[in-house]
C-alpha positions as CSV (number, residue, x, y, z in Angstrom):
1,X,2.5,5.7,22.2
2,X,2.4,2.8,19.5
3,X,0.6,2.5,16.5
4,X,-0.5,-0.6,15.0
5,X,-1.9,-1.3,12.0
6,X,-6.0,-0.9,11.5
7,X,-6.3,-1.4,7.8
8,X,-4.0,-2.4,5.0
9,X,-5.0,-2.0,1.1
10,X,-3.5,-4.3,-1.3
11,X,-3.9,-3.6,-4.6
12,X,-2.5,-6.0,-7.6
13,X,-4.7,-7.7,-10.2
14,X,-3.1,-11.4,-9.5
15,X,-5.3,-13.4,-7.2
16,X,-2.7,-15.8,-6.4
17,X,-0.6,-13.2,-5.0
18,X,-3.2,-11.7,-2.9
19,X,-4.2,-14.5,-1.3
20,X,-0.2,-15.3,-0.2
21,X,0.9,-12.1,0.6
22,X,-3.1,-11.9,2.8
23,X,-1.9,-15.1,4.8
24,X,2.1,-14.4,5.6
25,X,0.8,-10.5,6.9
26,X,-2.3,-12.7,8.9
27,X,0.3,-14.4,10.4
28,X,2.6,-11.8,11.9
29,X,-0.7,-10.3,12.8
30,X,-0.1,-7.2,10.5
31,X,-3.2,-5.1,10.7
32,X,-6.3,-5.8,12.1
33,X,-7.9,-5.9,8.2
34,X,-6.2,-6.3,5.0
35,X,-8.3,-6.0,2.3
36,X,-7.4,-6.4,-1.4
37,X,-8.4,-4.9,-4.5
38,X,-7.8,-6.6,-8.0
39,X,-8.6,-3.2,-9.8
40,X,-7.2,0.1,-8.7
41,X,-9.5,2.0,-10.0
42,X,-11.6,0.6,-7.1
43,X,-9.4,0.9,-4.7
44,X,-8.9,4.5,-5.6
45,X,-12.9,5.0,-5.4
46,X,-12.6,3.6,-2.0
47,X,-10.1,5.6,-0.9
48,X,-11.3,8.9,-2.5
49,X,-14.9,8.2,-0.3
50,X,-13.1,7.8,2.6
51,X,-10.3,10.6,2.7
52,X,-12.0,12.8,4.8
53,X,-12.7,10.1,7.3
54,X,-9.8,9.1,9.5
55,X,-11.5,6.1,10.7
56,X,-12.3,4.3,7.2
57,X,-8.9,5.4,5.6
58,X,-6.0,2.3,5.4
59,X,-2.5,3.2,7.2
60,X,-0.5,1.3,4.5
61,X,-1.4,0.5,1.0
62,X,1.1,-1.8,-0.8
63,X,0.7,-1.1,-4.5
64,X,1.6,-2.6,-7.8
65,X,2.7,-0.9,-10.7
66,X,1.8,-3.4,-13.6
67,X,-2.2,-3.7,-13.8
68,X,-4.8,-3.9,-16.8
69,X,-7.1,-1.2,-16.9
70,X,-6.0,1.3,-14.3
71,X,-2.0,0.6,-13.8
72,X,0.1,1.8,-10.7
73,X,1.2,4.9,-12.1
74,X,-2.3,6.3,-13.0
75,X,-3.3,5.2,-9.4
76,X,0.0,7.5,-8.3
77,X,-1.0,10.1,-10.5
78,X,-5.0,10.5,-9.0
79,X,-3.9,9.0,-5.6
80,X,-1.2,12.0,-4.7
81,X,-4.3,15.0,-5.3
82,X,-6.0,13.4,-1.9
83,X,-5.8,15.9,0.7
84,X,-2.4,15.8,2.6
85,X,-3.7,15.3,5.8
86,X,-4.6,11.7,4.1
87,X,-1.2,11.5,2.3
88,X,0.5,12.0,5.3
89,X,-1.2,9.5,7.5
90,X,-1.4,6.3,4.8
91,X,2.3,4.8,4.0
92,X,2.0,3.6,0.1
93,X,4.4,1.0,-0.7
94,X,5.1,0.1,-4.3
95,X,5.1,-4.0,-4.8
96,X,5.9,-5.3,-7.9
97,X,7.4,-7.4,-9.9
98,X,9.6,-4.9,-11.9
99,X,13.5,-5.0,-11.5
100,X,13.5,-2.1,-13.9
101,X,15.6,0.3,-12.4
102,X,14.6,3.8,-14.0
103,X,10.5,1.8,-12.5
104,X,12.2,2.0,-8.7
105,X,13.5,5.6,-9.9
106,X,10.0,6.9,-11.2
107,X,8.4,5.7,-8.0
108,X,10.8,6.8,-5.2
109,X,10.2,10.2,-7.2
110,X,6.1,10.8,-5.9
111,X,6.5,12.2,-2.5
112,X,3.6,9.9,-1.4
113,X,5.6,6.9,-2.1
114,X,7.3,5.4,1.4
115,X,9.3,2.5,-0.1
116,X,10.1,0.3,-3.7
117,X,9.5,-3.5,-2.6
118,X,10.5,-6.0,-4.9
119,X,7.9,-9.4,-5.0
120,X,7.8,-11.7,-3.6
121,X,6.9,-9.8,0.2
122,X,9.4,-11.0,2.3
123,X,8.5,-11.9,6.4
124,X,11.3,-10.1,7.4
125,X,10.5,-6.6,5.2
126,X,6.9,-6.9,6.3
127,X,8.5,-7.6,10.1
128,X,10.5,-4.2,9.4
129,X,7.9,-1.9,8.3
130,X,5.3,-3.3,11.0
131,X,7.8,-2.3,13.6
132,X,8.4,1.0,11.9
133,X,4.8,1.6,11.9
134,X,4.2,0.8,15.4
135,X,7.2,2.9,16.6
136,X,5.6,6.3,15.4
137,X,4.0,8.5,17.3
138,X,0.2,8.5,17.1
């Protein structure tokens, strides 16, 4: 059976960005809702009221790492104590703007971290992991 996407989270403080990245995913019809967060620690409040309820939680959350306030690495850090039945059902991708190699390396090393995507989000990575998505089993 295929999946497709209900709910996307994107998370990164630039408004710009968000509002980009919101319209290419709109138009390969992504996920039903995409909804962005310009603080994590928000996000993360979100996320931690709805981890016990399969309904409200996102199936992809597309991250980034460089953030005042609350940056991508304490959202990792709070973010992977969820309960694993959440962990395994939400895909977190890291998007940012950091070539830094030993950044990719830190963030491929959380278990809860599907994929290191480089900005700007590119149609045909989003093309990829939306058919990857929707080729899992339910």
């Amino acid at each position: 059976m295929k999946r497709t996407l209900r709910r996307v989270y994107l998370i990164d403080d630039d408004p710009t960005f968000n509002f980009i990245t919101k319209l290419l995913l709109k138009k390969i019809s992504f996920a039903d809702e995409i909804i962005d967060f310009m603080d994590a620690s928000e996000a993360l409040a979100r996320l931690q009221n709805t981890a016990s309820d399969p309904q409200g939680m996102p199936d992809l959350i597309f991250l980034d790492l460089n953030m005042p306030g609350m940056d991508g690495w304490d959202f990792l850090d709070v973010y992977k104590t969820l309960p694993a039945t959440f962990l395994q059902q939400c895909k977190l991708y890291i998007l940012t703007s950091s070539i830094d190699p030993s950044d990719k390396s830190k963030s491929l090393s959380y278990q809860c971290v599907t994929d290191f995507i480089t900005k700007p989000l590119a149609l045909d990575k989003v093309t990829k992991i939306k058919e990857e998505f929707s080729s899992m089993i339910a």
